[in-house]
C-alpha positions in Angstrom: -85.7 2.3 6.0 -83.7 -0.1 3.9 -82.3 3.0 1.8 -81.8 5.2 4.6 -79.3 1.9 6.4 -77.5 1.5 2.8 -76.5 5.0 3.0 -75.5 4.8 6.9 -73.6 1.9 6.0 -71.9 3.3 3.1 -71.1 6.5 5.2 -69.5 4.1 7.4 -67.5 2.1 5.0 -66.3 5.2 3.7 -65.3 6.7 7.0 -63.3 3.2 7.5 -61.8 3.4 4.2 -60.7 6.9 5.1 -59.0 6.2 8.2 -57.2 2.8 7.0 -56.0 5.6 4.2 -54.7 8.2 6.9 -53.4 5.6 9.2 -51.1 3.8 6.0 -50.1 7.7 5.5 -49.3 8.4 8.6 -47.4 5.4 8.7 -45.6 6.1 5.6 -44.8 10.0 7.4 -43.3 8.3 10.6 -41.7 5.6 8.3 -39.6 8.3 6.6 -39.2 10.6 9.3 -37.7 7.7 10.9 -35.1 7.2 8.5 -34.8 11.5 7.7 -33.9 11.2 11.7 -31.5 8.4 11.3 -29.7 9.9 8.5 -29.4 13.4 10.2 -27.9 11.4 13.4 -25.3 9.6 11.2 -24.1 12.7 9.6 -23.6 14.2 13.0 -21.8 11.4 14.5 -19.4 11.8 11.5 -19.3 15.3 11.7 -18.5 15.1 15.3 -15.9 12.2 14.5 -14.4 14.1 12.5 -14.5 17.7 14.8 -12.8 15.4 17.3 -9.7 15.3 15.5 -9.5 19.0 15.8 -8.2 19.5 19.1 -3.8 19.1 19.0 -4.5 16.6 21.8 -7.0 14.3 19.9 -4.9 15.0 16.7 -2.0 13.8 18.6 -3.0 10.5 19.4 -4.0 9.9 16.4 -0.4 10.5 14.9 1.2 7.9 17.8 -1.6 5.5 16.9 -0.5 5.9 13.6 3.2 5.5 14.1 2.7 2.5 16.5 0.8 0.7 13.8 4.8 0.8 12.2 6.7 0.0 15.4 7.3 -3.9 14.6 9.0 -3.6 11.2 11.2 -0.4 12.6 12.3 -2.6 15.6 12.9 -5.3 13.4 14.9 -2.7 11.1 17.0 -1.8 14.0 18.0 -4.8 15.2 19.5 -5.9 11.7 22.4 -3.4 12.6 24.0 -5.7 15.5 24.5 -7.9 12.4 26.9 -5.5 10.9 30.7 -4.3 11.6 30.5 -0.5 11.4 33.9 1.0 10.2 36.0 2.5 12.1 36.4 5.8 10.9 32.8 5.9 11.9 32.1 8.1 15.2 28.5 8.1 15.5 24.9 6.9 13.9 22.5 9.7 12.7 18.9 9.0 12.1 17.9 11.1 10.0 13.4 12.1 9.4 12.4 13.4 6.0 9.4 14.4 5.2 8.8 15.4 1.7 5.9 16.6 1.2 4.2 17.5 4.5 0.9 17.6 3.3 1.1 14.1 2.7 1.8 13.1 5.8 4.5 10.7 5.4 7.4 10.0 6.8 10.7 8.1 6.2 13.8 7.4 8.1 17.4 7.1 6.8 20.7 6.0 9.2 24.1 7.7 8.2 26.9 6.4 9.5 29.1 9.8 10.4 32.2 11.5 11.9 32.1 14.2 14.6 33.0 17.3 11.9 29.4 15.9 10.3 30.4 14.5 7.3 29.3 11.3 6.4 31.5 8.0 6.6 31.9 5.9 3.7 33.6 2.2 3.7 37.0 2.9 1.9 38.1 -0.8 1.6 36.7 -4.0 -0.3 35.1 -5.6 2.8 31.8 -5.7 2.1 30.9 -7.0 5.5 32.2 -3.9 6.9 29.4 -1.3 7.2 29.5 2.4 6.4 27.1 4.6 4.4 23.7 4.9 5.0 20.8 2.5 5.0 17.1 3.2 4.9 15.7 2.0 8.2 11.8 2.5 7.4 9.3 4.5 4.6 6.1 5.6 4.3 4.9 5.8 7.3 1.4 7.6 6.9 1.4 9.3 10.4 -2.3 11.1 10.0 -5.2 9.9 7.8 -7.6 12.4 6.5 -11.5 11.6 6.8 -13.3 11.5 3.6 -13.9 15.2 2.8 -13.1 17.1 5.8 -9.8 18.1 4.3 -10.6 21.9 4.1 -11.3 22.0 8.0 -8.9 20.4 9.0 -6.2 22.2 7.0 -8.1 25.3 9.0 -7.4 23.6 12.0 -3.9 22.5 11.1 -3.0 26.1 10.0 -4.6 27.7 13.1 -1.8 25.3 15.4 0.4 24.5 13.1 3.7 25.9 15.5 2.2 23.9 18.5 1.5 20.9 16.1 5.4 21.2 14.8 6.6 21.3 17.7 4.2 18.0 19.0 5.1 15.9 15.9 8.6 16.3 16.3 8.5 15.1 19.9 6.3 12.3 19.3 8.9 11.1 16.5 11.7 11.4 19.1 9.4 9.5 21.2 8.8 6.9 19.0 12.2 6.5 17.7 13.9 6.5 20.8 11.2 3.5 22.2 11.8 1.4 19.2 15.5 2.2 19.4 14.8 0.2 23.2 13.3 -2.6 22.1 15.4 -3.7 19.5 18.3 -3.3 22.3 20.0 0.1 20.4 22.1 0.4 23.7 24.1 -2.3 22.9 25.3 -0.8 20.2 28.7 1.2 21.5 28.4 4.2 18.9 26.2 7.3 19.8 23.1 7.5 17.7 21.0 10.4 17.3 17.5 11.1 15.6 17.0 14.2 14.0 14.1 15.6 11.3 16.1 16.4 8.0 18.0 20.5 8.3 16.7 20.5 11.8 18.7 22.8 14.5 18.7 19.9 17.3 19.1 16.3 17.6 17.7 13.5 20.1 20.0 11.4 21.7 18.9 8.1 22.1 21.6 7.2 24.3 20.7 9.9 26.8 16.8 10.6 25.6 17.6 14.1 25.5 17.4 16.8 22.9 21.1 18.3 22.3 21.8 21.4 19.6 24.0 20.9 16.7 27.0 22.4 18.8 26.7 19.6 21.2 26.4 17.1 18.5 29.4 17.9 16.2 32.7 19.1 16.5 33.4 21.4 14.3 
């Protein structure tokens, strides 16, 4: 009888032992399909993060984000020209975009002081507190950041739109321009001024906030 309850109990120690086992390895299971689920839901936040950018709407508000983040030190820029005396000979201010390397996404803005037949005005005397020439007015403005190592899709993307895109970036520059060109009280300033991207066939006014063509622009 004694033998026969040994075994029972043993039986039963074993069976207890068993479970506690499964249960810690079940644990274990759930523990790291926790953390497999938690690691599949990050990537696809970032994956859909990143597919968010892919639409030339969501693509564009990035850039303006990007070119607000600027806005203070371009104000500031502008308003250091009611400081100067602009020469005479000048007949109108160009702003003028360059973007070097486009797939770098930066962007940097010169003034040229200029006559009407588009040549550029320099100061022929010895005043030097009369201004004419050109002065850089803002550089390296990063107007899109790329996100890790998406940059294969969204080159797909970029390529795919890349007319509608143009033609979006350049207005959002106008845009931006011709706002800062606002706050830092441009219109006081009695010479047209324009704002153009570099070897571009049209020009914004900022005086009218209006796109004009070269013809309108110049006379040559």
């Amino acid at each position: 009888m004694k033998k026969a309850s040994l075994v029972l109990f043993s039986i039963l120690l074993l069976g207890l032992l068993g479970c506690e086992a499964l249960n810690t390895e079940n644990k274990k299971a759930n523990s790291e399909d926790k953390i497999v689920k938690e690691d599949e839901e990050k990537t696809v936040k970032e994956d859909e993060e990143v597919k968010s950018l892919y639409t030339v709407d969501s693509y564009m508000k990035s850039v303006e984000e990007n070119l607000e983040a600027k806005s203070e030190t371009f104000i500031s820029n502008i308003k250091e020209l009611h400081k100067y005396t602009i020469y005479s000979k000048v007949e109108l201010l160009d702003f003028v975009a360059f973007v070097d390397d486009p797939s770098e996404f930066n962007l940097s803005i010169t003034m040229f002081s200029m006559d009407r037949q588009a040549n550029e005005v320099f100061n022929e005397g010895k005043d030097s507190t009369i201004f004419a020439g050109s002065k850089g007015m803002i550089e390296n403005v990063r107007y899109t950041h790329l996100l890790g190592n998406q940059t294969g899709d969204f080159w797909d993307f970029y390529e795919k739109n890349e007319e509608e895109i143009n033609l979006a970036e350049k207005q959002a520059f106008a845009t931006w321009v011709a706002d800062c060109w606002k706050k830092a009280d441009g219109q006081a300033i009695t010479l047209p001024a324009y704002f153009s991207l570099h070897d571009d066939y049209e020009s914004f006014d900022l005086k009218k906030n209006q796109w004009v063509t070269d013809d309108e622009k110049w006379s040559y």
